[in-house]
C-alpha beads as a LAMMPS data file, in Angstrom:
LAMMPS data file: protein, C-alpha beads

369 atoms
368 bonds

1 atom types
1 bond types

-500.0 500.0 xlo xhi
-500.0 500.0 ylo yhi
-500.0 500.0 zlo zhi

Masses

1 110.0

Atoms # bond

1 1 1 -34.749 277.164 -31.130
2 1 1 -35.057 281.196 -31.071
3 1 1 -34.144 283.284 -33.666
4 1 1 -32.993 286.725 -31.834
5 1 1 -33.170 290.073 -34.123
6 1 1 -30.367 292.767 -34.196
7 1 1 -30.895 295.975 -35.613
8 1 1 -28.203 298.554 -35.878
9 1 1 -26.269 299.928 -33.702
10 1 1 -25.281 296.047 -33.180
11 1 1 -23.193 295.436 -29.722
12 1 1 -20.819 292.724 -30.892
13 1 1 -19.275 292.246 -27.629
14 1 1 -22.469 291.263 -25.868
15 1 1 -22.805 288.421 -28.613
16 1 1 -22.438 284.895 -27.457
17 1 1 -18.857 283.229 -28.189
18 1 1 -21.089 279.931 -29.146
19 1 1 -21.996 277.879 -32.201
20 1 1 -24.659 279.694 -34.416
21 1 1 -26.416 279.964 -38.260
22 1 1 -26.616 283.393 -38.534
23 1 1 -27.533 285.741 -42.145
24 1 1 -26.924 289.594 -42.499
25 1 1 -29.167 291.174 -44.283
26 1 1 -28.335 293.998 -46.982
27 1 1 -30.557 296.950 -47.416
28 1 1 -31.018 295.252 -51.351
29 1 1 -30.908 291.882 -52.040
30 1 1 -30.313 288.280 -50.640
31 1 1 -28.948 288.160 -47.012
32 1 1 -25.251 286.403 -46.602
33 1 1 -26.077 283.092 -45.025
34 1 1 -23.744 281.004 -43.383
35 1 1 -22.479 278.919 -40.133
36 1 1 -20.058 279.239 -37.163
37 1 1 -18.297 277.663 -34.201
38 1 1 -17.727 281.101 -32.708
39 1 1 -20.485 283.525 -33.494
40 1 1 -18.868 286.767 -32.008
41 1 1 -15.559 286.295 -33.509
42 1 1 -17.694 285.880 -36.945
43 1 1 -19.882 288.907 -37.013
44 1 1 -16.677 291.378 -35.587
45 1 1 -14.880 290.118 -38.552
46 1 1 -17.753 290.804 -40.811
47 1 1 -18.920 293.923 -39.143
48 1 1 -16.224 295.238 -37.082
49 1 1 -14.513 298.655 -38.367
50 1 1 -11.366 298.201 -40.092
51 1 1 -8.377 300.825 -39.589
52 1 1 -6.994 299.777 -42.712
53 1 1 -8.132 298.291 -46.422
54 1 1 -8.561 294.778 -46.366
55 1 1 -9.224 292.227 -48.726
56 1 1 -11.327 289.941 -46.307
57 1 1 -15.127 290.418 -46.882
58 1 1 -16.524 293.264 -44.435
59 1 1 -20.523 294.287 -44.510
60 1 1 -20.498 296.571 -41.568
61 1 1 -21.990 299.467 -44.702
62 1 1 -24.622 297.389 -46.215
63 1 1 -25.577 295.557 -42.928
64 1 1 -29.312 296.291 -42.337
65 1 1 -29.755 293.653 -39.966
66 1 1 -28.832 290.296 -38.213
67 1 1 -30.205 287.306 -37.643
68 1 1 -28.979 284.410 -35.383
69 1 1 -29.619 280.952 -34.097
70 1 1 -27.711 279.125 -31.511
71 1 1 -27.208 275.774 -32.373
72 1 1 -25.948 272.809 -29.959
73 1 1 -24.453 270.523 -32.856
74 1 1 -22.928 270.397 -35.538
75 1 1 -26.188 268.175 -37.320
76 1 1 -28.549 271.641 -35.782
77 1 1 -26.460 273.839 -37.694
78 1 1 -26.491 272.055 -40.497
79 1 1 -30.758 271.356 -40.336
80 1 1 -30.873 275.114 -39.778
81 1 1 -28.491 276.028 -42.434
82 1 1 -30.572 273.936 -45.247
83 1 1 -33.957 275.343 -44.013
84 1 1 -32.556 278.660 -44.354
85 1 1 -31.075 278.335 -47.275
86 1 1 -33.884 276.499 -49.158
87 1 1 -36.129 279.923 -47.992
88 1 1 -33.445 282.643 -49.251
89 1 1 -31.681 280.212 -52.028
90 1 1 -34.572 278.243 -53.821
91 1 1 -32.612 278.193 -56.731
92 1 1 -29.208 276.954 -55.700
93 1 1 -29.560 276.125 -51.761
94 1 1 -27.723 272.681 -52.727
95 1 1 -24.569 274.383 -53.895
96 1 1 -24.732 277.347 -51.121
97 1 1 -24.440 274.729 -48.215
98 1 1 -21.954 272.122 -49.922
99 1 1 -24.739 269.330 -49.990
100 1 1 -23.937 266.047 -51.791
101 1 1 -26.848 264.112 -52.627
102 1 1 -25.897 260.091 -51.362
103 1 1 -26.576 257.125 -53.088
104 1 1 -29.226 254.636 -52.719
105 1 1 -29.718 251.043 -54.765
106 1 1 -33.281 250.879 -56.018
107 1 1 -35.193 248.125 -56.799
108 1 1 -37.203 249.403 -60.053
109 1 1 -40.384 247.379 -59.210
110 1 1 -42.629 249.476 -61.481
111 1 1 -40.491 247.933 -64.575
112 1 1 -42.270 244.777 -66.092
113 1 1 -39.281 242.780 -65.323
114 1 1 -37.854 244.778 -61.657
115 1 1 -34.167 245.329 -61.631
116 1 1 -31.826 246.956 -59.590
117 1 1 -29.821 250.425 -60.031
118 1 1 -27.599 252.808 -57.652
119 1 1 -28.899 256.428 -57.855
120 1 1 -29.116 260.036 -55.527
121 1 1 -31.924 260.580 -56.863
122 1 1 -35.198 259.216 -55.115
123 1 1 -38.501 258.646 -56.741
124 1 1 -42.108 258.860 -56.024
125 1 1 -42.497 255.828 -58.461
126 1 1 -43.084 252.058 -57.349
127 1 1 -39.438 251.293 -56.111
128 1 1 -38.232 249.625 -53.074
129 1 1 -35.245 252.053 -52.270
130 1 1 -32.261 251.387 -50.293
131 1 1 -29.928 253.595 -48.026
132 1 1 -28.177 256.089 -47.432
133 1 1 -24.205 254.542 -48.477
134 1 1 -21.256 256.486 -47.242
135 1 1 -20.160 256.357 -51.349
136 1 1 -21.355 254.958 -54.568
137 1 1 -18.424 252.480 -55.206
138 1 1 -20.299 251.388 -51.624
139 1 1 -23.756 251.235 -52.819
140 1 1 -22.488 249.609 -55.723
141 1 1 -20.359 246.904 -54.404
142 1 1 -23.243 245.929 -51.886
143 1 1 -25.600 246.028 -54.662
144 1 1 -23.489 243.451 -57.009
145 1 1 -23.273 241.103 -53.568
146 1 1 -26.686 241.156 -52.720
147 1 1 -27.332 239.972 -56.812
148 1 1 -24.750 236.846 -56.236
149 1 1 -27.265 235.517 -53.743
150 1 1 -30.535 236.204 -56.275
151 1 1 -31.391 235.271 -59.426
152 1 1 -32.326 239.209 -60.546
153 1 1 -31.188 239.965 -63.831
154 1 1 -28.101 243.225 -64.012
155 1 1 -29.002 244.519 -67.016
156 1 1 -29.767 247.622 -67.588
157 1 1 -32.263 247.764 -70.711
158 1 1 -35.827 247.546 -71.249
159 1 1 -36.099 243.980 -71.572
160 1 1 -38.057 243.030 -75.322
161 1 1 -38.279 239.497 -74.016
162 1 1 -37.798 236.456 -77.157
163 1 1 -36.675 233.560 -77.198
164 1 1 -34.378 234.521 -80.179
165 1 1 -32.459 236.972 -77.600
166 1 1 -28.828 236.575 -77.373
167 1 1 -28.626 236.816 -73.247
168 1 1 -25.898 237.314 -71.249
169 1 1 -23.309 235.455 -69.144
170 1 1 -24.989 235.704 -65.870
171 1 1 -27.655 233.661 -67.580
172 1 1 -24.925 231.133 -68.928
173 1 1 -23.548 231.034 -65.256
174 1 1 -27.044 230.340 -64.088
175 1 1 -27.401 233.784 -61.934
176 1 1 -29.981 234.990 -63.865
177 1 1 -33.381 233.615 -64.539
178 1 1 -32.874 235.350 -68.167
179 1 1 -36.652 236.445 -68.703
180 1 1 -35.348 238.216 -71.301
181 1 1 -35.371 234.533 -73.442
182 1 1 -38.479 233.798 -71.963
183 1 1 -37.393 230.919 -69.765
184 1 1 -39.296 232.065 -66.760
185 1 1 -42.605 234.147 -67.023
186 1 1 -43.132 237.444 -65.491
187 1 1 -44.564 235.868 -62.459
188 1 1 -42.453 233.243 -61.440
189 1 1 -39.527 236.640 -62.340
190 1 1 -41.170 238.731 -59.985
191 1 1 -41.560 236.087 -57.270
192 1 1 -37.634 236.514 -56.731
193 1 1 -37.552 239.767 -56.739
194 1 1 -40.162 239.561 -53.733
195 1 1 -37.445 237.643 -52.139
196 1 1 -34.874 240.095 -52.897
197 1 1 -36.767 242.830 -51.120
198 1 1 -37.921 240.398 -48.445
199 1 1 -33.961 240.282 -47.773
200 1 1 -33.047 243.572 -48.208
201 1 1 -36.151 245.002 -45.740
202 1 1 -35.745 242.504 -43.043
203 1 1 -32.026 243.330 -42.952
204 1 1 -31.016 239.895 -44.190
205 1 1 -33.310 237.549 -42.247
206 1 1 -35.586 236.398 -44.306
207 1 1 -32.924 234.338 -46.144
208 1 1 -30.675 233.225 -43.090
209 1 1 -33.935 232.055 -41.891
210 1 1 -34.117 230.153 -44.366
211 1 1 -30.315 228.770 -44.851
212 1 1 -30.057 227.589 -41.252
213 1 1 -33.813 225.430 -41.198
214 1 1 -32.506 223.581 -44.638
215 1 1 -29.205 223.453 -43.080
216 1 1 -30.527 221.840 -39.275
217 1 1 -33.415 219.707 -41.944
218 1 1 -30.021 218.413 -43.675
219 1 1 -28.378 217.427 -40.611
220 1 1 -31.026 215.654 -38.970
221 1 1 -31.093 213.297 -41.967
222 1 1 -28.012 212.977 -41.791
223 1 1 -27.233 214.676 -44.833
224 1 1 -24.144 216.230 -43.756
225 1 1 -22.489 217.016 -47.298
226 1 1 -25.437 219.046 -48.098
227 1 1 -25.654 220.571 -44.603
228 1 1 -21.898 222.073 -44.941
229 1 1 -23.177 223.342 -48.213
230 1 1 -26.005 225.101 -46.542
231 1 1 -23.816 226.401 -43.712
232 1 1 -21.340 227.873 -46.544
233 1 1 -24.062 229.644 -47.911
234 1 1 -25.180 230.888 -44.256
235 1 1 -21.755 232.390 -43.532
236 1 1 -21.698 233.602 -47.010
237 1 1 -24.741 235.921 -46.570
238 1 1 -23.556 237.226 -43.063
239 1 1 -20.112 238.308 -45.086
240 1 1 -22.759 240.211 -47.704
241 1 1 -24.544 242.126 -44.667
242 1 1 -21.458 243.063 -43.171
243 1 1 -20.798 245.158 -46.848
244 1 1 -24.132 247.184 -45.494
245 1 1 -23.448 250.679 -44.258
246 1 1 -24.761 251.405 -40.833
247 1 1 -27.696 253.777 -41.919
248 1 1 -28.604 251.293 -44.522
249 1 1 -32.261 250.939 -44.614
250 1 1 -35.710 251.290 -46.228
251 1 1 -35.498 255.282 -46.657
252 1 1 -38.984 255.052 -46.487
253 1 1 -39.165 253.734 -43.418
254 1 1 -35.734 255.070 -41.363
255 1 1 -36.391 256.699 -37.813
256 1 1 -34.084 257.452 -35.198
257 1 1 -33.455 260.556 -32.955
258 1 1 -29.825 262.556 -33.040
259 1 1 -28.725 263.113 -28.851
260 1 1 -27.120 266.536 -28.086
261 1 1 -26.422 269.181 -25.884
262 1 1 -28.941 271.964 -26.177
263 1 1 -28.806 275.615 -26.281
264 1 1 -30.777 276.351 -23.359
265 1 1 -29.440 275.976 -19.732
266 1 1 -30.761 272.448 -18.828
267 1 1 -31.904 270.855 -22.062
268 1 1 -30.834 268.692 -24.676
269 1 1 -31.633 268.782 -28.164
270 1 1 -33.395 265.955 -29.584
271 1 1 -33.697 265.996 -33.679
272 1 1 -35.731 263.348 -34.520
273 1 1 -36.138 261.426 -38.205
274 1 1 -39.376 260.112 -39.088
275 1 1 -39.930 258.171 -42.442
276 1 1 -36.783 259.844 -44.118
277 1 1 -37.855 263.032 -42.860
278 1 1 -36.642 265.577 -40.340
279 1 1 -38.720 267.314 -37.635
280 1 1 -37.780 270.880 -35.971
281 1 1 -35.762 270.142 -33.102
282 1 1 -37.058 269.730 -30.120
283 1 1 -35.415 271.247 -26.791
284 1 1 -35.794 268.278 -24.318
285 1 1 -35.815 270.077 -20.892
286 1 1 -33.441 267.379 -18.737
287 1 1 -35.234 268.243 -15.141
288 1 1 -39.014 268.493 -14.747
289 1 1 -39.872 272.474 -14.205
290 1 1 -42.849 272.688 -12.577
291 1 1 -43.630 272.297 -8.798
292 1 1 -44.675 268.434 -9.326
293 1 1 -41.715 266.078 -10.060
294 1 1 -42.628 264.534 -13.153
295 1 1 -40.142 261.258 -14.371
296 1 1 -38.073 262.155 -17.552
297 1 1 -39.225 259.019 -19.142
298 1 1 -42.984 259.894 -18.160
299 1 1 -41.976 263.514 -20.203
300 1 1 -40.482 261.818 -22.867
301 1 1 -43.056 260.053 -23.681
302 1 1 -45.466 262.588 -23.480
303 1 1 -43.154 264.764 -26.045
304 1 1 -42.662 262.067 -28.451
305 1 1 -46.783 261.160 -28.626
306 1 1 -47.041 264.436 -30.060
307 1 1 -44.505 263.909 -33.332
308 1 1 -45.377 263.028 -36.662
309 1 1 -43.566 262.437 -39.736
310 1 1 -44.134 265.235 -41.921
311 1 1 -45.177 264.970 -45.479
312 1 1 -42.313 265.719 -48.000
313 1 1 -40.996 265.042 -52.131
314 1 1 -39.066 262.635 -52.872
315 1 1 -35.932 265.141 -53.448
316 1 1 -36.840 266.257 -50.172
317 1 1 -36.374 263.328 -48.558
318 1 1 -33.284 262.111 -50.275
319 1 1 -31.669 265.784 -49.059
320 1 1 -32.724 265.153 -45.429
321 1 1 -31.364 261.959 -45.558
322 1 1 -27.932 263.079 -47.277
323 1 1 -27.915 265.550 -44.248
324 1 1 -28.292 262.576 -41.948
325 1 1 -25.171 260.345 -43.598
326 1 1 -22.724 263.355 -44.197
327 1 1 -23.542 263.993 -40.625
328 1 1 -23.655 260.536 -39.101
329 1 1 -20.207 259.119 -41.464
330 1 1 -18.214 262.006 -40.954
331 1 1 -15.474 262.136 -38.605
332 1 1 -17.187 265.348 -36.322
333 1 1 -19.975 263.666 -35.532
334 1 1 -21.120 265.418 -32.627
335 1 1 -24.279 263.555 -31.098
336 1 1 -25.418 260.306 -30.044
337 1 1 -27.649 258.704 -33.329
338 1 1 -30.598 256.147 -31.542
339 1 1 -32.321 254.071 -34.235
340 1 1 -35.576 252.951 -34.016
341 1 1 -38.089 251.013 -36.173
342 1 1 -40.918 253.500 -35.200
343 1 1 -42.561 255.530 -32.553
344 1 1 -44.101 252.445 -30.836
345 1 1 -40.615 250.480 -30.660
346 1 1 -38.175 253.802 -30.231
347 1 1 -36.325 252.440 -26.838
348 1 1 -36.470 254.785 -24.236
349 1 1 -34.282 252.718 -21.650
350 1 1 -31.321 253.780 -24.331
351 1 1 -32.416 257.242 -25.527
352 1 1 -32.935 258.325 -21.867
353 1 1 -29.238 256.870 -21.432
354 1 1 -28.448 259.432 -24.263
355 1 1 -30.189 262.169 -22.799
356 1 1 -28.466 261.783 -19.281
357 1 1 -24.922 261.584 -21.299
358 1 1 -25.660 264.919 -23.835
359 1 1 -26.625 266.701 -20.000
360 1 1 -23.369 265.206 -17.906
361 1 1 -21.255 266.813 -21.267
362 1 1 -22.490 270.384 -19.877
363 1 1 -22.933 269.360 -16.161
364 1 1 -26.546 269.897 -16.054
365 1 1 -28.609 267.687 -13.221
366 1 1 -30.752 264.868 -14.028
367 1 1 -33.440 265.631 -11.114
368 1 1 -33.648 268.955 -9.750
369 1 1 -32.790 270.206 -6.567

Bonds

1 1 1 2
2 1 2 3
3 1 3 4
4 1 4 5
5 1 5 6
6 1 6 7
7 1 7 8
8 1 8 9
9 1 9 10
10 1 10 11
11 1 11 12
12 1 12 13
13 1 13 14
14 1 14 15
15 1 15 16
16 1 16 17
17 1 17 18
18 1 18 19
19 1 19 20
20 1 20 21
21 1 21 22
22 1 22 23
23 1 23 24
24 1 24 25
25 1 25 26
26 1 26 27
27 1 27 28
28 1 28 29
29 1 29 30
30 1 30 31
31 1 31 32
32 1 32 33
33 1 33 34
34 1 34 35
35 1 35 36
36 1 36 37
37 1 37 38
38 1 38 39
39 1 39 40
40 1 40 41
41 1 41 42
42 1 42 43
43 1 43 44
44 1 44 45
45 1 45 46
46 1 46 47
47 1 47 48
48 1 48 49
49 1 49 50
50 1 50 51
51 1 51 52
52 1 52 53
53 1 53 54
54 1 54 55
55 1 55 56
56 1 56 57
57 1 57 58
58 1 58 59
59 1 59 60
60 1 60 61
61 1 61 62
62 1 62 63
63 1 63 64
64 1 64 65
65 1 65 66
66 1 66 67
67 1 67 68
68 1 68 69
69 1 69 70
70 1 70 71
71 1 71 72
72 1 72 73
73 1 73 74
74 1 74 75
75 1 75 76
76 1 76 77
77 1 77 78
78 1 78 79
79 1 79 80
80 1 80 81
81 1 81 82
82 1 82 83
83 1 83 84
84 1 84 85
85 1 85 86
86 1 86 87
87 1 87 88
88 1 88 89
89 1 89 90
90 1 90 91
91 1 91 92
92 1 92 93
93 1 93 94
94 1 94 95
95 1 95 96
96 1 96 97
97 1 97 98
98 1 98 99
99 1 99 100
100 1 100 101
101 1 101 102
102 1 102 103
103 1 103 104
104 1 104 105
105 1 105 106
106 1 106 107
107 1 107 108
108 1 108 109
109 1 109 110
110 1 110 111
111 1 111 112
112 1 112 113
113 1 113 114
114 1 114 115
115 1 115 116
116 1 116 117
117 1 117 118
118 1 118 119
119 1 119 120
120 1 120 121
121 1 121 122
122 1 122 123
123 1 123 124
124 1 124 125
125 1 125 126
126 1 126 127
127 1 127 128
128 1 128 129
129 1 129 130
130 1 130 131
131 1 131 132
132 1 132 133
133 1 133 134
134 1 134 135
135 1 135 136
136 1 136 137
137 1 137 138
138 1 138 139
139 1 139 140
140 1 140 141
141 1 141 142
142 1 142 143
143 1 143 144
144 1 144 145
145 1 145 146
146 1 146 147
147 1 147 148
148 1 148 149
149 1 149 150
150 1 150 151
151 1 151 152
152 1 152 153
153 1 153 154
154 1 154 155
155 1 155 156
156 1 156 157
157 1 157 158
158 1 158 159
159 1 159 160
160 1 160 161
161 1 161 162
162 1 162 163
163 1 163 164
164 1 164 165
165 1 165 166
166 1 166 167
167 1 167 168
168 1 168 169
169 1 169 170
170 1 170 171
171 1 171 172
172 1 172 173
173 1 173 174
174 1 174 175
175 1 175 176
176 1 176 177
177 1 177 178
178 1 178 179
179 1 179 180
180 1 180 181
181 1 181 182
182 1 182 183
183 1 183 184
184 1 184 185
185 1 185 186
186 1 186 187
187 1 187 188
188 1 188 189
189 1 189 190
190 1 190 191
191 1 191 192
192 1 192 193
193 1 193 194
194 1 194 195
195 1 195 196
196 1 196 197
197 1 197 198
198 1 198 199
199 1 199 200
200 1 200 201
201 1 201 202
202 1 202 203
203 1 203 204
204 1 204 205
205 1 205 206
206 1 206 207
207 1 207 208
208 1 208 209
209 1 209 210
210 1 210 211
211 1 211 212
212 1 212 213
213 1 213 214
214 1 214 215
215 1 215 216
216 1 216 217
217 1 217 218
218 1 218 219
219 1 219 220
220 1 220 221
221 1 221 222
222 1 222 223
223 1 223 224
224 1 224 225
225 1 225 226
226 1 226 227
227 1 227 228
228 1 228 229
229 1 229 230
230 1 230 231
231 1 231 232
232 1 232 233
233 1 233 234
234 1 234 235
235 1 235 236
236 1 236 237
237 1 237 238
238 1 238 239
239 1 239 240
240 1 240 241
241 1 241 242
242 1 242 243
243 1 243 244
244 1 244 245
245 1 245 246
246 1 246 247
247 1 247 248
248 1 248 249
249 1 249 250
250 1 250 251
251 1 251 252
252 1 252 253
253 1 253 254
254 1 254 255
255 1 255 256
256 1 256 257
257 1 257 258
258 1 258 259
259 1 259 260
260 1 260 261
261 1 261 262
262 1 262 263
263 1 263 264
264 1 264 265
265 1 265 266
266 1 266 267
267 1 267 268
268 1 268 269
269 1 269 270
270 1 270 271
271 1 271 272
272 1 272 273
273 1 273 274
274 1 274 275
275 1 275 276
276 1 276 277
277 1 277 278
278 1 278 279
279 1 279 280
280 1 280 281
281 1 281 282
282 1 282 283
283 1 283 284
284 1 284 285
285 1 285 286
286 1 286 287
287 1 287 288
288 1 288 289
289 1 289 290
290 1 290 291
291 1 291 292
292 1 292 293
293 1 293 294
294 1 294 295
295 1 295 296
296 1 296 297
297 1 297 298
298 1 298 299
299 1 299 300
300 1 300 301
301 1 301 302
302 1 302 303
303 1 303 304
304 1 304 305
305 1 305 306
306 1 306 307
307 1 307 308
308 1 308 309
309 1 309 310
310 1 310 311
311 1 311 312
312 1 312 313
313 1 313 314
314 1 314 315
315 1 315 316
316 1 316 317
317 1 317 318
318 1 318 319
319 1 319 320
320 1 320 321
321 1 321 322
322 1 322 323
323 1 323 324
324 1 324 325
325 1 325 326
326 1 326 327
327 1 327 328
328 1 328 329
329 1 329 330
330 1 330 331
331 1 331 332
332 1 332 333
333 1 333 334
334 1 334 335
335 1 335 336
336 1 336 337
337 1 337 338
338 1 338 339
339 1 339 340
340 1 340 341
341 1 341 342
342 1 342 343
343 1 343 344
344 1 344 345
345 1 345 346
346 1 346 347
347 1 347 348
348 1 348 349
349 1 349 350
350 1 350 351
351 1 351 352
352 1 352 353
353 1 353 354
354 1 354 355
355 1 355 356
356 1 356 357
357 1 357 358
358 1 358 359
359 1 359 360
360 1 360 361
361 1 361 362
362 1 362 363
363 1 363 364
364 1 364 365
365 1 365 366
366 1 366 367
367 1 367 368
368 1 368 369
């Protein structure tokens, strides 16, 4: 994506009436940073002359120059806006662009006795960490279903574990192990919180898996009372999964690729996700350019061999994938989201049906002439 330079005097009517993350920059101080549908409309409002006083903003005085980058979503603009404004805005970048950190649940494993939470915040810490949720009271309510099917204790303390410890109700109920009075050891604790994990990172399988051999074992001897039981608890843990939000994952571990028009006459913008991390955006050129006619999955191929997940903070990776759900749950979303496992399972029968979609949107040929 190009960033294109004006200088005064600025033409505003050879601008481009198009989407665009643009700054001005004063002659002192921080430039004005911000995003637009219609970038010519924008800047003649902020730099037009005015015949009369106005109380609507107007820099046409202090304007030393203009910078500008065509976007072809709404998720580019807002990738460009955040990289922008974490370069002008260190400080306060989150506030400048509106940015809501999402929740996660967490799975404390460096505590001696692992428990669960629902936080924004990610850490670099031992934790198995789960998300993005459109909401907390979503995070949260999946997070309380997911314990009905474990034995993981829901309190929030530092556990002083004694046998003299009054406990709790999910204990009484028998939905806690209750380490805390010493009943199990930190082993045999820990073990279950394996399988918790084991649920959450194989998106519910590893227990279902489970369910449906005891439940088949129970009805080929005959045990049919028990096998109902078993099938209960089978339908029961497909209602808990449903409670997952679409994005839900291990944020260490979530790739997929956002489908879009590009800027460019004949590409598309891919903006791939590695590990919980974004890449620049790549313009994807739809028909092969050179003299020999190379296949666009051959190309694609060839462009995604060269990607690798960048190395980023914690905070930095719970902002990039906040930027994913507010995009992705939102009711403008813009693009075409395909998620992948990684690089070596991404499937390119359905991205390359993406790509040939985000090029009929603007008319632009598959093949060239």
């Amino acid at each position: 994506m190009k960033t294109v330079l004006l200088e005064p005097p600025i033409d505003l009517d050879a601008l481009p009436e198009s989407p665009a993350v643009f700054a001005i920059f004063p002659t002192e101080g921080r430039p004005y940073l911000a995003r637009t549908s219609l970038l010519r409309r924008r800047l003649r409002r902020l730099l037009g002359p005015r015949a009369t006083l106005s109380r609507l903003l107007n820099l046409r005085d202090v304007a030393q120059r203009v910078e500008y980058r065509l976007t072809g979503s709404r998720l580019a603009s807002s990738l460009t806006l955040y990289a922008l404004a974490r370069r002008y805005f260190p400080e306060d970048y989150q506030r400048l662009i509106r940015l809501r950190l999402s929740p996660f649940v967490k799975v404390l494993l460096a505590n001696q006795f692992p428990r669960t939470t629902v936080t924004i915040r990610l850490s670099s810490a031992r934790a198995f960490q789960y998300g993005p949720f459109r909401s907390r009271p979503s995070a949260e309510r999946f997070e309380q279903e997911v314990l009905d099917l474990f034995q993981v204790r829901r309190c929030q303390e530092d556990l002083a574990v004694s046998p003299e410890h009054p406990g709790c109700i999910y204990g009484e109920m028998m939905r806690c192990l209750r380490p805390c009075q010493e009943v199990v050891g930190v082993e045999e604790y820990r073990s279950e919180v394996v399988r918790l994990v084991g649920f959450l990172d194989s998106g519910g399988r590893s227990l279902l898996d489970s369910v449906a051999v005891a439940r088949d074992r129970c009805s080929e001897n005959l045990d049919f009372e028990e096998a109902r039981r078993q099938h209960q608890r089978y339908l029961r843990i497909e209602q808990v999964l449903k409670l997952r939000d679409e994005l839900a994952s291990d944020v260490d571990r979530l790739c997929g690729v956002a489908v879009s028009p590009g800027v460019e006459p004949g590409c598309v913008e891919l903006l791939f996700m590695l590990d919980g991390a974004w890449l620049p955006i790549v313009e994807f050129a739809v028909a092969s350019t050179g003299k020999e006619m190379i296949p666009l999955d051959r190309r694609l191929r060839e462009c995604v061999a060269g990607l690798t997940a960048p190395r980023i903070t914690a905070k930095e990776r719970a902002e990039h994938l906040s930027l994913l759900a507010r995009w992705y749950y939102s009711s403008w979303r813009d693009a075409e989201w395909v998620a992948f496992s990684s690089l070596g399972d991404l499937p390119y029968r359905r991205l390359v049906r993406a790509i040939s979609k985000a090029a009929a949107a603007v008319q632009t040929p598959l093949f060239g002439a």
